[in-house]
C-alpha positions as CSV (number, residue, x, y, z in Angstrom):
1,X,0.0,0.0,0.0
2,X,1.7,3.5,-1.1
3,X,1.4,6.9,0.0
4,X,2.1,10.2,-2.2
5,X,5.7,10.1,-1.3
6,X,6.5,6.0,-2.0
7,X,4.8,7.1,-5.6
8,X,6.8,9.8,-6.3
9,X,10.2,8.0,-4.9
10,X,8.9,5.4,-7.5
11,X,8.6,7.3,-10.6
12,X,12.5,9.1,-9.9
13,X,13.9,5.7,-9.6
14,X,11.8,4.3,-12.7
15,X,13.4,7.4,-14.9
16,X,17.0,6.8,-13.5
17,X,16.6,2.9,-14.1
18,X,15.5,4.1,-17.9
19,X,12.0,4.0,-17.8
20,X,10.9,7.8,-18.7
21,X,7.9,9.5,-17.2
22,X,6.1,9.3,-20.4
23,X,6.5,6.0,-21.0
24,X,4.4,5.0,-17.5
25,X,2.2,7.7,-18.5
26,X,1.8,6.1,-21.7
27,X,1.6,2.7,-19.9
28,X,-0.9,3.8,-17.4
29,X,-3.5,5.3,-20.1
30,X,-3.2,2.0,-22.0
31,X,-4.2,-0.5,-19.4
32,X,-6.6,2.7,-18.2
33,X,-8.5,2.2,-21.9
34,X,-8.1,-2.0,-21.7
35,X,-10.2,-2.4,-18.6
36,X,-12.5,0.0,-18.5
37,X,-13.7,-2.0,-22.6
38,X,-12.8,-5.6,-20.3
39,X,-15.4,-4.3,-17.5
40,X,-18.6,-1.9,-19.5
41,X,-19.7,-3.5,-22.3
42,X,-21.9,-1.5,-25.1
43,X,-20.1,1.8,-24.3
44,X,-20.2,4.6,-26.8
45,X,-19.9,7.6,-25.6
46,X,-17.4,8.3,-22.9
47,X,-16.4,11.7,-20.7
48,X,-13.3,12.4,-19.3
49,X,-13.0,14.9,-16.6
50,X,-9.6,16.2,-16.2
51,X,-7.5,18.6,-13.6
52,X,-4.4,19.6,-14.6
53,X,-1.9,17.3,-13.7
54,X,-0.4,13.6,-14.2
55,X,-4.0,12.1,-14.0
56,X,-4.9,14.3,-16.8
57,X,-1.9,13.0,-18.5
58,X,-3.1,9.3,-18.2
59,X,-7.1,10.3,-19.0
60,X,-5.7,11.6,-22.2
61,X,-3.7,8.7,-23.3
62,X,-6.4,6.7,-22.3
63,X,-8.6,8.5,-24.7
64,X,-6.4,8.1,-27.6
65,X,-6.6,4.0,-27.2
66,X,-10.4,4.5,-27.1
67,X,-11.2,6.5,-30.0
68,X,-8.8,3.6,-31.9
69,X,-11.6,1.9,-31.0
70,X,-14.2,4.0,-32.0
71,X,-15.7,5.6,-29.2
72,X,-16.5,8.7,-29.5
73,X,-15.4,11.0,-26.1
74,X,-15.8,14.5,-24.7
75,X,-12.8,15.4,-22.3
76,X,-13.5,18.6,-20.0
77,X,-10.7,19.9,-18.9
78,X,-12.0,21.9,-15.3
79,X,-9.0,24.7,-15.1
80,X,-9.2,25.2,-18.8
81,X,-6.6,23.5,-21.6
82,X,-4.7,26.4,-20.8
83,X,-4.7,25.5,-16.9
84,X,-2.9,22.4,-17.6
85,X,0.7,22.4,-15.5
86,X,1.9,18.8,-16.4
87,X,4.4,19.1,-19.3
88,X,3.7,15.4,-20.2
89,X,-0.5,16.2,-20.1
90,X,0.8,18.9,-22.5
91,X,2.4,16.6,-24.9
92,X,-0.4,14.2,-24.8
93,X,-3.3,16.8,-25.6
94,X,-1.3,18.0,-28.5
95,X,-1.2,14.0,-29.9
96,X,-5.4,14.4,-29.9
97,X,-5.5,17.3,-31.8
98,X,-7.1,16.1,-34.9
99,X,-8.9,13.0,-34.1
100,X,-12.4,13.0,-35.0
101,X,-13.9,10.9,-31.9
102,X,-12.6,13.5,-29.3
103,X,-13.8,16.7,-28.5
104,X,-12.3,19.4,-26.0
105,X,-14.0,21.6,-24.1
106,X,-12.9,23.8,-21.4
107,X,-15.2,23.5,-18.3
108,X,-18.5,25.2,-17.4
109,X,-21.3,24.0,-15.7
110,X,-23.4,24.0,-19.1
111,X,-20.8,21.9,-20.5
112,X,-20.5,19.3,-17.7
113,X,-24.0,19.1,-17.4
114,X,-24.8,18.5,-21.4
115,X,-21.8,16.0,-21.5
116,X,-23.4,14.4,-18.5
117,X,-26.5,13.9,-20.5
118,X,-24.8,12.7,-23.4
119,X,-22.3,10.2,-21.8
120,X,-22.8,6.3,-21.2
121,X,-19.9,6.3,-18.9
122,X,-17.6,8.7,-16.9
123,X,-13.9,8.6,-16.3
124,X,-12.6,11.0,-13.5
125,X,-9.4,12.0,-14.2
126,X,-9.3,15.1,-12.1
127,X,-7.3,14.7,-8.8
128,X,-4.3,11.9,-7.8
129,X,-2.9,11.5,-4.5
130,X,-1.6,13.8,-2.3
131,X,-4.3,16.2,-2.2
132,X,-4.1,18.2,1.2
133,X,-6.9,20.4,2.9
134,X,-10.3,20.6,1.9
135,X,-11.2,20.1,-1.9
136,X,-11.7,24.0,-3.6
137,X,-13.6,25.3,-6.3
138,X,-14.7,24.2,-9.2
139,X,-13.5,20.8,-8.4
140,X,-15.7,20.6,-5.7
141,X,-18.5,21.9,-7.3
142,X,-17.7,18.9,-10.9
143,X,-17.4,16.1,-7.8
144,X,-20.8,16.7,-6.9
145,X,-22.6,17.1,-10.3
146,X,-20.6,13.9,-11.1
147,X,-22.1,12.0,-7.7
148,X,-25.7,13.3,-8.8
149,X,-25.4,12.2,-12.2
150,X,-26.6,8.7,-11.8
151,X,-23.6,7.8,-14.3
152,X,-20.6,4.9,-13.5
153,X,-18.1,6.4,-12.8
154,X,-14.4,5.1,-12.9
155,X,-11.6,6.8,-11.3
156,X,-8.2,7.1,-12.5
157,X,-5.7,5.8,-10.1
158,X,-7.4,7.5,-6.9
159,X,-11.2,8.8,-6.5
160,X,-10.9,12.7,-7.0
161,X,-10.8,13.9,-3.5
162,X,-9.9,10.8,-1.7
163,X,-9.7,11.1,2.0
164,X,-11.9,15.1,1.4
165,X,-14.6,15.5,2.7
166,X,-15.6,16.5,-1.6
167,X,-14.9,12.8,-2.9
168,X,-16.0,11.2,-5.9
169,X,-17.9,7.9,-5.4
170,X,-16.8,6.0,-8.1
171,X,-17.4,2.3,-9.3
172,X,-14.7,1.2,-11.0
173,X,-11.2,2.2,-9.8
174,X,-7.7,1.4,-12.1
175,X,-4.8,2.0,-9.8
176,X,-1.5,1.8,-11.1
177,X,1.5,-0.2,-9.4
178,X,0.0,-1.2,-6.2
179,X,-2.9,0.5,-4.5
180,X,-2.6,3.8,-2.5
181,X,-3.5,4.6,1.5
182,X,-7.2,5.3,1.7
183,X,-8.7,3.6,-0.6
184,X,-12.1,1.5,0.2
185,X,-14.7,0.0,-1.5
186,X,-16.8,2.7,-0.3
187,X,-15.4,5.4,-2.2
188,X,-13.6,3.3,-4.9
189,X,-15.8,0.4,-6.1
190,X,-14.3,-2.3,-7.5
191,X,-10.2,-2.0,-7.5
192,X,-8.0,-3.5,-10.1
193,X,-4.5,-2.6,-10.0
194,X,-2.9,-2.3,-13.4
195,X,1.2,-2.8,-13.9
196,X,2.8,0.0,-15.9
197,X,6.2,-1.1,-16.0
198,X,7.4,0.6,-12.9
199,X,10.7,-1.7,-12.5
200,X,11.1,-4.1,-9.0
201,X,14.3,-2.0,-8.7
202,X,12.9,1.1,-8.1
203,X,10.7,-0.2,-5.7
204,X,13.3,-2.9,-3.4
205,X,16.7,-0.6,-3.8
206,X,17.9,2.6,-2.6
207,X,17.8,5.2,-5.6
208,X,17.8,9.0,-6.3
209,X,13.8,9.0,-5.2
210,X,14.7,8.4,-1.7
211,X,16.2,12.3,-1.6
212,X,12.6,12.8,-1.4
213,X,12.0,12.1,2.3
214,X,14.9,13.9,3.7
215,X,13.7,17.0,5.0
216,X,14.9,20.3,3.1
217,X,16.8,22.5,5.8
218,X,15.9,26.0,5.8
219,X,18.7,28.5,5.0
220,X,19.3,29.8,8.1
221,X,19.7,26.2,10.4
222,X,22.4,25.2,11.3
223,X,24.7,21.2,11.3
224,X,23.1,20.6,14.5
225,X,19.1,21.0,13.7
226,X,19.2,19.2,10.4
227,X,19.5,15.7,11.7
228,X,21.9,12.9,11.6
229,X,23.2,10.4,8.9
230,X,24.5,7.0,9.6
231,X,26.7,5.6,6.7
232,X,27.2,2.2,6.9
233,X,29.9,0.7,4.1
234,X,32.1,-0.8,2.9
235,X,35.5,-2.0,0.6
236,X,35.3,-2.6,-2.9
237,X,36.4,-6.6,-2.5
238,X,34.2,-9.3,-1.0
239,X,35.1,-9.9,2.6
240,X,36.2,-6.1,3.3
């Protein structure tokens, strides 16, 4: 079971083992798009919610393996395709530019609530782990209309909101590598955990991920209030 930290520590190590960011991305949208076709049958029309990070990332890979398939999909994106932050989300809505079974549409609550109408099924890729404090607006305000809607809806590696007091209720969750603190069936569904090629390595040795749980010191401490390191090694030769 992982935490924010353990997933991030992952993804660092992945990189400097030689698996890139994108290519888990890419990894994580693919098996996204084959279980959600393996679990809802007679699909056609599918929404995808997104924020602005990672998650969005994966939603739109996932949509490009979908409309290969002929479905035809509406992504929102809440913030505004401008308000996307994630470099690799960036890259990926560029690659759907083009393809006639997706259509983008920056958020507002006439178009969530006609895409709502319109859908069969609804994939939240919106918020991923992490999230601290209470859930603002206007995610809070899309969770709701998305628990009202009546519609399935499957979550992208965490419910938006997980552990909020704002938190999608999902039925279907894919999470990617192992599943993450917090999750139940209450808020989840039914959990499936998808591999996207995160290496054992990164997960079983010490790597340049693990920088991520020492404490940054503030500028003006001092040796003595930063903590203490034990370095336990050795010689080069067996037996040393």
């Amino acid at each position: 079971m992982l935490d924010y930290i353990d997933v991030k520590v992952f993804d660092i190590n992945s990189e400097a083992l030689g698996v890139s960011a994108e290519t888990l991305m890419e990894n994580a949208g693919r098996a996204l798009a084959h279980k959600l076709l393996d679990n809802f049958a007679d699909i056609e029309n599918i929404l995808i919610v997104c924020g602005t990070g990672n998650n969005c990332g994966d939603g739109l890979v996932a949509a490009r393996y979908l409309a290969r398939r002929g479905m035809k999909i509406k992504i929102i994106f809440v913030r505004g395709m401008r308000g996307i932050k994630s470099e690799l989300a960036r890259r990926q809505l560029l690659r759907l530019q083009g393809i006639r079974e997706i259509t983008l549409l920056d958020y507002s609550p006439n178009s969530l609530n006609e895409s709502l109408i319109w859908c069969n099924v609804v994939l939240d890729a919106m918020l991923g782990v992490g999230i601290s404090g209470d859930v603002k607006e206007p995610y809070a305000g899309v969770i709701d209309a998305l628990n009202k809607s009546g519609k399935p809806i499957i979550a992208v590696d965490v419910p938006s909101g997980l552990g909020t007091k704002s938190c999608v209720k999902a039925e279907f969750t894919v999470t990617f590598h192992d599943v993450k603190k917090g999750m139940s069936p209450e808020y989840c569904g039914k959990i499936e955990v998808a591999d996207i090629g995160i290496p054992k390595e990164a997960e079983l040795y010490t790597g340049p991920g693990e920088f991520v749980y020492f404490p940054r010191p503030k500028k003006e401490s001092h040796k003595g209030e930063n903590g203490r390191l034990l370095i336990i090694g050795g010689g080069p030769y067996t037996g040393a």
